[in-house]
GURO-482012 format. One record per residue: residue number from 1; x, y, z of N, C-alpha, C in turn. Coordinates in steps of 0.02 Angstrom, whole numbers, padded with zeros to 5 digits. Atoms other than C-alpha are relative to their C-alpha. Layout:
NUM,X,Y,Z,X,Y,Z,X,Y,Z
...
***
This chain:
1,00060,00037,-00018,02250,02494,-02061,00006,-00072,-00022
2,00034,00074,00025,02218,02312,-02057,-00034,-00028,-00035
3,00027,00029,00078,02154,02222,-02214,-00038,-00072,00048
4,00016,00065,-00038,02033,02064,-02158,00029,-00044,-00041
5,-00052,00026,00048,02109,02007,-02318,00069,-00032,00005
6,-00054,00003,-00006,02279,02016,-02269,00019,-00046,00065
7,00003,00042,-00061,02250,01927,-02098,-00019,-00063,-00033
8,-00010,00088,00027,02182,01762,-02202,00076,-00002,-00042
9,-00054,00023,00023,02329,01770,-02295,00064,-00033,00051
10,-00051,00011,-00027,02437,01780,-02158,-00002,-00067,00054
11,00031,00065,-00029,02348,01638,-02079,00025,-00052,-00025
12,-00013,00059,00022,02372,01521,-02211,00084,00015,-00019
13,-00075,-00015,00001,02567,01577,-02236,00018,-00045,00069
14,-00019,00045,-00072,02582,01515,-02035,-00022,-00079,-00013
15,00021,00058,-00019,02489,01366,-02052,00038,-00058,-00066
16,-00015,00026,00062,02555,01321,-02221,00089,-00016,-00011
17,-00080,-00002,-00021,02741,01374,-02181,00039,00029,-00085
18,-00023,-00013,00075,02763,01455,-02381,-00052,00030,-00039
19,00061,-00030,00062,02680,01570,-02508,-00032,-00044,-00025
20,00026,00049,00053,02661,01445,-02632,-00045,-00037,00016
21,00073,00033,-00033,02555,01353,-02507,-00041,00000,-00001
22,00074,-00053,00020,02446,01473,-02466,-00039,00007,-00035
23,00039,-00026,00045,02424,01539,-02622,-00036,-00079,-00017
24,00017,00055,00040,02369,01354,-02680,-00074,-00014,00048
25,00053,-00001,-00048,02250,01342,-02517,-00056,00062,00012
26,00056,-00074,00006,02176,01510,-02554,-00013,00017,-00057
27,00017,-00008,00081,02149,01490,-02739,00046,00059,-00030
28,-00038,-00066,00034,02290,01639,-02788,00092,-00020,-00018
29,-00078,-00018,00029,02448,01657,-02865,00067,00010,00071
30,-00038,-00009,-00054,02611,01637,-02751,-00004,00090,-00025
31,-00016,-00050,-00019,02660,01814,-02795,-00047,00062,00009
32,00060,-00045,-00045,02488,01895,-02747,-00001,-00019,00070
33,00009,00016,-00087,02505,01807,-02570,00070,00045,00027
34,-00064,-00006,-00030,02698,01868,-02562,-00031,00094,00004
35,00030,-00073,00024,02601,02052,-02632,-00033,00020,00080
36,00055,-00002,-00049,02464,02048,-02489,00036,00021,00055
37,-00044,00007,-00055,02609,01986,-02369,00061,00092,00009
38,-00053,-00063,00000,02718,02152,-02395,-00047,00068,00021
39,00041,-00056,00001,02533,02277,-02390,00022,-00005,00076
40,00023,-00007,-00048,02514,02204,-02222,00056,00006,00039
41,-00052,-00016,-00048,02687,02205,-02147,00020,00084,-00019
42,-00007,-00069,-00011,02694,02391,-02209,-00057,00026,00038
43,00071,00012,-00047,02510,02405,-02113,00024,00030,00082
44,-00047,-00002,-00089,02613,02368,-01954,00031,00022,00010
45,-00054,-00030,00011,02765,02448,-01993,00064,-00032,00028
46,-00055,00046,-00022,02873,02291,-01927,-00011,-00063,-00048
47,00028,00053,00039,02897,02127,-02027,-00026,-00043,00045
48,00019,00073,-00023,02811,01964,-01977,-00005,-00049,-00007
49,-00034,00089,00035,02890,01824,-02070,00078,00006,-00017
50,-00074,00003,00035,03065,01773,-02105,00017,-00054,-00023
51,-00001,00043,00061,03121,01660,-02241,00069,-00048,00061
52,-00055,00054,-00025,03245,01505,-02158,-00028,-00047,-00059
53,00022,00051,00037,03265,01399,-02298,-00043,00014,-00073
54,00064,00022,00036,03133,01342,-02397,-00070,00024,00043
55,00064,-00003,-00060,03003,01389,-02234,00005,00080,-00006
56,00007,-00104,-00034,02943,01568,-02173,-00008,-00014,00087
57,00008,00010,-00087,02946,01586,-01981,-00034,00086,00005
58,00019,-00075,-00045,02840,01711,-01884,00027,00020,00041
59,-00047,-00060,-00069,02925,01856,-01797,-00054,-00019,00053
60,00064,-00015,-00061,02857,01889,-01627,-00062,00034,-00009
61,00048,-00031,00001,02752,02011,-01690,-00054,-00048,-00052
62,00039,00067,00051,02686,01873,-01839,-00034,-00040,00049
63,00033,00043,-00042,02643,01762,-01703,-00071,00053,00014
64,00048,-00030,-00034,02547,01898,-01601,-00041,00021,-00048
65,00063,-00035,00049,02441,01958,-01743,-00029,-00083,-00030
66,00040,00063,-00005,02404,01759,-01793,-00038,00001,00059
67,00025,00011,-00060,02354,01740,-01619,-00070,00033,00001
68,00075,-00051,-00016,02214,01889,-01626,-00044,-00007,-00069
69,00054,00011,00070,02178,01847,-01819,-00063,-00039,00003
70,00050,00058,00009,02085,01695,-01794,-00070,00037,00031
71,00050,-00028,-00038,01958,01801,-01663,-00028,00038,-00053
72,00050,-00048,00058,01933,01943,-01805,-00018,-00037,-00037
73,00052,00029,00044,01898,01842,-01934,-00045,-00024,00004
74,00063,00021,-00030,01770,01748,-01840,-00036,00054,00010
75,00029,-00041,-00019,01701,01899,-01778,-00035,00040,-00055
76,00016,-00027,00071,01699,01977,-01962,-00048,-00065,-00041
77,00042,00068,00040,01628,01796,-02022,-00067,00014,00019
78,00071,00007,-00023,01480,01818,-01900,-00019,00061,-00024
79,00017,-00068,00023,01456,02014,-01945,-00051,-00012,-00051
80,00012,00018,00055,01456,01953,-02115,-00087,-00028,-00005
81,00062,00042,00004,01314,01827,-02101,-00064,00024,00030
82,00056,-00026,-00024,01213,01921,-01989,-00039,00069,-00042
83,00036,-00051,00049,01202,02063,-02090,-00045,-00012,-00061
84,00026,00021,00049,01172,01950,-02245,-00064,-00021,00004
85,00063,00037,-00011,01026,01879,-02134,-00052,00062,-00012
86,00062,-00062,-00016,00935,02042,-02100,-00008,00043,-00077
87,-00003,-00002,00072,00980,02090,-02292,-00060,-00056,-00037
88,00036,00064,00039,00867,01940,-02351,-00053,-00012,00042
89,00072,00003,-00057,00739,01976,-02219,00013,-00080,00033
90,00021,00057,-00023,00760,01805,-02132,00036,00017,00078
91,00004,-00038,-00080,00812,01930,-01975,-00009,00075,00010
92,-00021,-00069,-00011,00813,02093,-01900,-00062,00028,00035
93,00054,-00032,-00036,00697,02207,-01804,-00029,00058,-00004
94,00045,-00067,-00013,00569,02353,-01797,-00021,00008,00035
95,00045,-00028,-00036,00514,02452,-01682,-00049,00036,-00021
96,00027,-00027,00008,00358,02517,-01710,-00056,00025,00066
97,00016,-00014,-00028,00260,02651,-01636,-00067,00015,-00008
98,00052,-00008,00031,00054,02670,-01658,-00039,00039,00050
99,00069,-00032,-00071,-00098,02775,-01574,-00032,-00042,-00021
100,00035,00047,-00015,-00231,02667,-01520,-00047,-00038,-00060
101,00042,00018,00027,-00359,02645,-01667,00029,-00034,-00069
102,-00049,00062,00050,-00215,02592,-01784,00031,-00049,00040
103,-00031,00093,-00029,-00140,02461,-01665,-00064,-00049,00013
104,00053,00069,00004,-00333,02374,-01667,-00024,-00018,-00043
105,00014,00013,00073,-00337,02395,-01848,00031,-00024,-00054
106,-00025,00005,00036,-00206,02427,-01957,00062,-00048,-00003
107,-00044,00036,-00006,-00075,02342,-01874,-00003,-00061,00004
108,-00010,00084,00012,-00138,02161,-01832,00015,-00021,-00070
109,00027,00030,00056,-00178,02138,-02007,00090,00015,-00053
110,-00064,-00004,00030,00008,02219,-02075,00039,-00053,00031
111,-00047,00007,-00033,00102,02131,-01942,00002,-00101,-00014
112,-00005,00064,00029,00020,01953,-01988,00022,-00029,-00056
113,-00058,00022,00063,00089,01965,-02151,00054,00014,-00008
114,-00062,-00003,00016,00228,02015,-02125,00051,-00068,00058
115,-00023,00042,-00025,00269,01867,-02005,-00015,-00062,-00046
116,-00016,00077,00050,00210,01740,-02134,00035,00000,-00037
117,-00041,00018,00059,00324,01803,-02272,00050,00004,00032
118,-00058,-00008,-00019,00464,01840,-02160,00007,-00015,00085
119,00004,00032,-00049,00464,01730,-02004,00043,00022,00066
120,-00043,-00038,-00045,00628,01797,-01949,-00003,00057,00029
121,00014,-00077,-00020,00579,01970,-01943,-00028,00011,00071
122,00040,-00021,-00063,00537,02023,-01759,-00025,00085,00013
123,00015,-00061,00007,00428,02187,-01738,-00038,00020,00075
124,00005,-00029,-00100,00401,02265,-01530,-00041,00075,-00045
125,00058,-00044,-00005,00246,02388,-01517,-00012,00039,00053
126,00034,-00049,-00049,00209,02527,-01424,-00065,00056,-00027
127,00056,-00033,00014,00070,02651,-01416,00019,00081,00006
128,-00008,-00078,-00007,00080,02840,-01419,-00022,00048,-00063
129,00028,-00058,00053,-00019,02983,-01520,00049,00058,-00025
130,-00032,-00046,00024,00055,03092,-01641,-00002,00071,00055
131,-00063,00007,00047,00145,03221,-01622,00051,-00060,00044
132,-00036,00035,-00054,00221,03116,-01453,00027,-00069,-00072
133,-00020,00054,00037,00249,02965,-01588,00053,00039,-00045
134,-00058,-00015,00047,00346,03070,-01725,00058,00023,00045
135,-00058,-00041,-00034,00459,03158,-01582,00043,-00088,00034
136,-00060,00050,-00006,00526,02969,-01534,00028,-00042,-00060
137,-00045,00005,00092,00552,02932,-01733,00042,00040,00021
138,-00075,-00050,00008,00675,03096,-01736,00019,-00024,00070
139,-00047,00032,-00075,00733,03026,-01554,00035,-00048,-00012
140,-00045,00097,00010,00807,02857,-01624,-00056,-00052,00036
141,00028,00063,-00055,00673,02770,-01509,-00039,-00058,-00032
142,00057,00052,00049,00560,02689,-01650,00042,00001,-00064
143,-00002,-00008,00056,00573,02654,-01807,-00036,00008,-00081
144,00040,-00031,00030,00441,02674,-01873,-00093,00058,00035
145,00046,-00023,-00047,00281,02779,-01823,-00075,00023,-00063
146,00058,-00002,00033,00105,02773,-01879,-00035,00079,00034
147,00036,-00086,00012,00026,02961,-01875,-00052,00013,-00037
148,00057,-00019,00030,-00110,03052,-01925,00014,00076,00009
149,00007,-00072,-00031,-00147,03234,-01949,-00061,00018,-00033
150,00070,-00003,00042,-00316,03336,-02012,00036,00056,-00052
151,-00013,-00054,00061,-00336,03421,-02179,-00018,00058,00020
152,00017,-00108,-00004,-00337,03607,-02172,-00005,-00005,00069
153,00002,-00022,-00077,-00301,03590,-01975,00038,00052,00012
154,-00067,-00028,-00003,-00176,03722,-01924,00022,00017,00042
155,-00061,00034,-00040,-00031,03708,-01861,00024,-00065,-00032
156,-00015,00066,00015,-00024,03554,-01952,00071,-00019,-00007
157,-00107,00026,00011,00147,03453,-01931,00039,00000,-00063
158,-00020,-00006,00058,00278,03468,-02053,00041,-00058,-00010
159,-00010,00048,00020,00341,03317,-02107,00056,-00008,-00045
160,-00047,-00005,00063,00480,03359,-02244,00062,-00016,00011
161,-00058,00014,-00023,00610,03296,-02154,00002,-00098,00008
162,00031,00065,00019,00551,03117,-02168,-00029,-00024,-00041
163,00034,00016,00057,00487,02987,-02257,-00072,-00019,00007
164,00076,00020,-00008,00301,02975,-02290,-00032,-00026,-00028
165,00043,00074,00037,00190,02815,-02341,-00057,00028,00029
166,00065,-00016,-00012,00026,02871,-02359,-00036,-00083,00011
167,00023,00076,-00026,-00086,02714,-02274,-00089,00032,-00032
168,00076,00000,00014,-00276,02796,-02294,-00001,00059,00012
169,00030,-00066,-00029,-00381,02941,-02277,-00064,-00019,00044
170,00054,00031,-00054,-00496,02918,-02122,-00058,00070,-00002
171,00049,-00027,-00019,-00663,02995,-02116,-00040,00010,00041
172,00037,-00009,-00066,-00742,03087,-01962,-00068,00000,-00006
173,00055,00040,-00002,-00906,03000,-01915,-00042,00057,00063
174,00023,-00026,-00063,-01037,03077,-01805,-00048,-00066,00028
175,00035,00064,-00048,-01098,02937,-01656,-00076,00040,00016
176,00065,-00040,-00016,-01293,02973,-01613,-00024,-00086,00042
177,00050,00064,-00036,-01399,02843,-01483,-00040,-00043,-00085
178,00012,00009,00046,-01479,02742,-01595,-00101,00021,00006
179,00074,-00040,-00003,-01669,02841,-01543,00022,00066,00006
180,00014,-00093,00043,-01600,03008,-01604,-00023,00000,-00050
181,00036,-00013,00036,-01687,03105,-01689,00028,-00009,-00097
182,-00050,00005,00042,-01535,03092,-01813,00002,-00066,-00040
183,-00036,00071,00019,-01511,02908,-01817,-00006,-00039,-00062
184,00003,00007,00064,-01584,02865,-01964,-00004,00018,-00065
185,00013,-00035,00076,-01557,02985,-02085,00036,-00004,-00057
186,-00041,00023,00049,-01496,02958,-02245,00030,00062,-00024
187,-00048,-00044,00017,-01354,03050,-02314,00033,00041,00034
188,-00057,-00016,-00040,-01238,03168,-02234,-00050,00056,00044
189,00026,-00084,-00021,-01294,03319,-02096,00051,00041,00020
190,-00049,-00050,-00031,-01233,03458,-02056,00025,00015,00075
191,-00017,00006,-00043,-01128,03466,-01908,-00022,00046,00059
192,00046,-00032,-00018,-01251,03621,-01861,-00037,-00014,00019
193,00052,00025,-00073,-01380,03520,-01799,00011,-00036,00039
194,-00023,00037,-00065,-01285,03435,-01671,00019,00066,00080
195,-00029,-00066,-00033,-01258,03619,-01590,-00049,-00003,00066
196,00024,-00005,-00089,-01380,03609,-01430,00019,-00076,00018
197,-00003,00047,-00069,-01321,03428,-01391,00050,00003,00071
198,-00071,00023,-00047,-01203,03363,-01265,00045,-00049,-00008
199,-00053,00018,00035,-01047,03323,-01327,00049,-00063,00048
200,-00042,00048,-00024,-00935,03165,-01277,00066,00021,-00047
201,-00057,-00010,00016,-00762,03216,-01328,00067,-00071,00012
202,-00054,00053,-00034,-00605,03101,-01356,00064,00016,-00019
203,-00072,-00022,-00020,-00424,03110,-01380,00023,00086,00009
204,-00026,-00089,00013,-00346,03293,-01348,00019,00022,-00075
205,-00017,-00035,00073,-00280,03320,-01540,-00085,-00006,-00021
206,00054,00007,00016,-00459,03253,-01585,-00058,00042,00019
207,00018,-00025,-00029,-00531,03355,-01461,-00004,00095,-00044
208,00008,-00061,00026,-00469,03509,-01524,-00010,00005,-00069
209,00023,-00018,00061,-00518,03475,-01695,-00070,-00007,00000
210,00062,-00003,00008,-00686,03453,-01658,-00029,00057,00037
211,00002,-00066,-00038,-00685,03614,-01565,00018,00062,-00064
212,-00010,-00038,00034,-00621,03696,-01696,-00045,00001,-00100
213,00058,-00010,00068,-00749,03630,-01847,-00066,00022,00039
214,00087,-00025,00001,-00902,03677,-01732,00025,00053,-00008
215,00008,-00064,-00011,-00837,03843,-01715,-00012,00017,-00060
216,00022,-00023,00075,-00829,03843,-01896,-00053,00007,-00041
217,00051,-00002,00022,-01000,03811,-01899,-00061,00041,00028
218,00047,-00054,-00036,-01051,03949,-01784,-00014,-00049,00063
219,-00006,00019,-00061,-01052,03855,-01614,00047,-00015,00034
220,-00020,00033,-00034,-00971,03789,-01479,-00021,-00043,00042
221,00028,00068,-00017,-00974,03623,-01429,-00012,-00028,00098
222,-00006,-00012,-00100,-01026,03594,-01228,00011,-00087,-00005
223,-00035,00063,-00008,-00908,03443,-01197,-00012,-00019,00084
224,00023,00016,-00079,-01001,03361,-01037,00063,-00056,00028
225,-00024,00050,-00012,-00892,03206,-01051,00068,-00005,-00043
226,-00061,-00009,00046,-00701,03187,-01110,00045,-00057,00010
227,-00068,00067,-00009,-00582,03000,-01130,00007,-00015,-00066
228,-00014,00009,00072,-00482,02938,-01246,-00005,-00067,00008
229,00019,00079,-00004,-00563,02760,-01224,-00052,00014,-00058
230,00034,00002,00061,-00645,02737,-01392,-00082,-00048,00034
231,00059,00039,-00026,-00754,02585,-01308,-00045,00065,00055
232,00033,-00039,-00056,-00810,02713,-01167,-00043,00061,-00054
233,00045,-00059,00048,-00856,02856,-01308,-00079,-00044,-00016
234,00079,00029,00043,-00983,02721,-01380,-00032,-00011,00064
235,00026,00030,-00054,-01036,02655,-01208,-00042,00068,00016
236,00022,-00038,-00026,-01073,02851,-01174,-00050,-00001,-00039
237,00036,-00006,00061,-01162,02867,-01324,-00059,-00029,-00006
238,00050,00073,-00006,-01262,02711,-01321,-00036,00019,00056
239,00050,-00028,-00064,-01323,02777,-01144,-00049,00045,-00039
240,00039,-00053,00013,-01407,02910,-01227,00026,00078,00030
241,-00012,-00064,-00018,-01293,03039,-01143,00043,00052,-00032
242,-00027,-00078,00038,-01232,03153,-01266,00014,-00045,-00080
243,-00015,00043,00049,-01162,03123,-01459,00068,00029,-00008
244,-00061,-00021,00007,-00985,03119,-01518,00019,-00006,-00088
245,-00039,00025,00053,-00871,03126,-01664,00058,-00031,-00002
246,-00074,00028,00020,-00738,03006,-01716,00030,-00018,-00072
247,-00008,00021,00087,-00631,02933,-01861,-00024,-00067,00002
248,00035,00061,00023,-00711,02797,-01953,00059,-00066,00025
249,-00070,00074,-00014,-00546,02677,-01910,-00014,00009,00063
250,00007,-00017,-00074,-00591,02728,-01715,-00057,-00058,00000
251,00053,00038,00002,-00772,02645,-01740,00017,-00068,-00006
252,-00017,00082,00028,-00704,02491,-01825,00040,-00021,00042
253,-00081,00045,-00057,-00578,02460,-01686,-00058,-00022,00045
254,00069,00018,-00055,-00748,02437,-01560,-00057,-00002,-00043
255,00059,00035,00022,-00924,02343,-01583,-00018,00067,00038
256,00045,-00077,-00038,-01033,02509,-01568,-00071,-00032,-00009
257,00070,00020,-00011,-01182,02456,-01489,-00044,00060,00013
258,00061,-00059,-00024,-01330,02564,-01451,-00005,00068,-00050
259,-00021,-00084,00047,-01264,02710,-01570,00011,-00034,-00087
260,00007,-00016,00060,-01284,02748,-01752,00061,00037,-00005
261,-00051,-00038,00048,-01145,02825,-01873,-00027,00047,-00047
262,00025,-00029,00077,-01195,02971,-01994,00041,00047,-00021
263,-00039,-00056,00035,-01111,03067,-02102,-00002,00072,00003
264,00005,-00071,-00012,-01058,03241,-02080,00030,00058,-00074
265,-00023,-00056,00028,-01042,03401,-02178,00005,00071,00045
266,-00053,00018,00059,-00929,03473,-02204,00026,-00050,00004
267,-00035,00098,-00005,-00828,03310,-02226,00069,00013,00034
268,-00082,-00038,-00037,-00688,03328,-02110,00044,-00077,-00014
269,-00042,00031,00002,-00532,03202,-02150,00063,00015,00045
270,-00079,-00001,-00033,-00375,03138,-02075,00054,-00027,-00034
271,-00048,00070,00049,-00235,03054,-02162,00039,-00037,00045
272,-00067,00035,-00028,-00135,02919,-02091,00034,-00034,-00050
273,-00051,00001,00036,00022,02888,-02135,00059,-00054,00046
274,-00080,00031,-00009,00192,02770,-02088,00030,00041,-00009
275,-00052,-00037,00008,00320,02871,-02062,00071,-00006,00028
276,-00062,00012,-00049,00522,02845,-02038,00051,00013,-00037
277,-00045,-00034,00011,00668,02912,-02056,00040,-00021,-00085
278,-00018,00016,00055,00753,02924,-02226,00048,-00053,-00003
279,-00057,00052,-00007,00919,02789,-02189,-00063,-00047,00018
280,00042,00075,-00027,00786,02672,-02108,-00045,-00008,-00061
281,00047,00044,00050,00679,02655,-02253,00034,-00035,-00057
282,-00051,00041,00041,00847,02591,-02344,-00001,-00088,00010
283,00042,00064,-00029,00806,02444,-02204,-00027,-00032,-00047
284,00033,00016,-00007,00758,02293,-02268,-00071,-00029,00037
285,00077,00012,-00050,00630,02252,-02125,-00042,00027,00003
286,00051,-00059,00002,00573,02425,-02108,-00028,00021,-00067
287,00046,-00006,00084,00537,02441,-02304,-00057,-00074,00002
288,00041,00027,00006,00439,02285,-02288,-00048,-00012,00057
289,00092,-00020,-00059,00322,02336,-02132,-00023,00055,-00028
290,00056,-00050,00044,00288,02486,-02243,-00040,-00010,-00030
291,00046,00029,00067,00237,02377,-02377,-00059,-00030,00019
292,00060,00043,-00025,00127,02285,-02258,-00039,00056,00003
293,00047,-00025,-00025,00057,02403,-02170,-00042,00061,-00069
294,00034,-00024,00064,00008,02513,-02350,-00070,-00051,-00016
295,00028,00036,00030,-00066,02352,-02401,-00084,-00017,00049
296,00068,00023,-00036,-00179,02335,-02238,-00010,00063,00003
297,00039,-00059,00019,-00244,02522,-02263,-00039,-00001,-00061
298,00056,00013,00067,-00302,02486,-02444,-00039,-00040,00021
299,00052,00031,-00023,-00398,02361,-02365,-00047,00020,00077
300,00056,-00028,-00063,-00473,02453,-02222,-00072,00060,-00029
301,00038,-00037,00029,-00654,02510,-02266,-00001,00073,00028
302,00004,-00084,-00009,-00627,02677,-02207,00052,00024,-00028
303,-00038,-00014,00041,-00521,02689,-02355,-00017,-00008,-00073
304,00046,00013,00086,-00648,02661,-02482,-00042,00061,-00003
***
C-alpha cells in the first residue's frame, strides 16, 4: 500500500535531485528520507530512483508515480481540510426529519441558533410523522428525526437501537368552542364528559390514541370530522361543530381562535424526542442540532 507520506518524500527527492535535500526541505534527517525511500519502493515492488553520481534519477516507474503524486496529495490536502472544516463545525450538513407541530415550533427556534453559532452548518427539512420518520433514520435518508410516542400506548415503538434526546413531554389538551358548556372551567375534566359530543379527530397515530383513552373511559368517540390540518381542527372547533383533542405543542403551532383549551383527566402525555443513529451522533453537526433542538424544548411552554 501507498504511504501519502512516502509520496511527499518522493516528491521532494525528484524535485530536489538528493536525500540530503529533501530531508533539509522536509525538516528530517537524510537517512529517514533514504528509510521512507526504500518502504515505498518495497510498496511497489520495483525501484524508482537511481543514484548517477552525486544525483538520484527517476526510473520510469519514479517518474510515473511523481506524475500521479502531485494529484493525491492535493486530493488528500483537500480531504484533509474539509473534514477539519466539518470537525470545527464551520461546515457540514443535516438532514433532518420533523412531523408538523415540531417543524412550527421546535425547530425554527433550534435551527436559528444553530445558524448563528455555526454559520457554516447547513440543515434541509422535511416533514413526516413517526413511525414513517424513524423508518428513514434506519434507511440512511435523514439524519436526524424528531418523534413522538404516548405513555402507556401499546405497541409503543422500541427505540433501543438508537440514540435518544429527550426534547419535552407534551400534554394532550381538550379544544371546546369558546360557549361550551366546558369552556370555562377551572381545573382539569374528565374526558367522560365529552362522551355525547362530536368529535373532530386529527392525525391517524393521534387518532387512534384518542380512540383508545375514550374507550378507557367507557365510550366511544363519534368522529364526525377527521384532518391532520391542525389550523382546520381549530377552525372546526371554533365553528361550534364538535370538540377535539390535541398536544399542547399542536395548539401553539396555530392562533386558536373561537376555542378554549382545558385540561383533561386522566392526563394523557407524549414525549418527544430527537432521535439518530448511534455513529451520527459522533457528528459534529448532528451533536450540535441535538443540543439546539434540547435547548428549544426546555423552552417550549408545553414543557413546563
Amino acid at each position: 500500500m501507498i504511504e501519502a507520506r512516502h509520496l511527499r518524500v518522493l516528491r521532494a527527492v525528484a524535485s530536489t535531485g538528493s536525500f540530503s535535500a529533501a530531508g533539509r526541505e522536509l525538516g528530517c534527517t537524510q537517512p529517514a528520507v533514504s528509510q521512507q525511500m526504500k518502504a515505498l519502493e518495497s510498496s511497489v515492488g520495483t525501484p524508482l530512483l537511481v543514484r548517477t553520481g552525486r544525483e538520484m534519477r527517476l526510473t520510469q516507474a519514479g517518474e510515473a508515480l511523481v506524475r500521479h503524486a502531485a494529484g493525491i496529495i492535493a486530493g488528500l490536502t483537500a480531504a484533509e481540510e474539509e473534514v477539519a472544516a466539518i470537525a470545527g463545525l464551520r461546515a457540514g450538513r443535516v438532514r433532518l426529519v420533523s412531523f408538523p407541530s415540531g417543524s412550527s415550533t421546535l425547530v425554527p427556534t433550534a435551527l436559528a441558533a444553530l445558524r448563528a453559532a455555526h454559520p457554516g452548518t447547513r440543515v434541509s427539512l422535511e416533514e413526516a410523522e413517526p413511525p414513517k420518520s424513524v423508518e428513514l433514520l434506519r434507511e440512511g435518508d435523514c439524519d436526524v428525526a424528531l418523534a413522538f410516542r404516548y405513555e402507556g400506548a401499546a405497541g409503543a415503538e422500541e427505540w433501543d437501537d438508537l440514540v435518544v434526546r429527550p426534547l419535552l413531554t407534551d400534554r394532550l389538551v381538550a379544544l371546546v368552542p369558546e360557549e361550551h358548556r366546558l369552556a370555562r372551567t377551572q381545573g382539569a375534566v374528565a374526558i367522560g364528559e365529552l362522551a355525547r359530543e362530536s368529535w373532530i379527530a386529527g392525525c391517524p397515530r393521534c387518532r387512534g390514541q384518542l380512540v383508545e383513552v375514550c374507550e378507557g373511559a367507557g365510550f366511544t368517540p363519534r368522529i364526525d370530522f377527521a384532518t391532520d390540518d391542525y389550523p382546520a381542527v381549530v377552525g372546526l372547533v371554533g365553528a361550534g361543530l364538535g370538540v377535539a383533542v390535541l398536544p399542547q405543542l399542536a395548539v401553539e403551532s396555530v392562533r386558536p381562535r373561537g376555542v378554549r383549551t382545558v385540561a383533561l383527566e386522566p392526563a394523557v402525555r407524549r414525549e418527544i424526542v430527537a432521535l439518530t443513529l448511534p455513529d451520527l451522533a459522533q457528528v459534529p453537526a448532528v451533536r450540535a442540532t441535538l443540543d439546539e433542538l434540547a435547548r428549544a424544548g426546555a423552552r417550549q411552554p408545553a414543557s413546563r
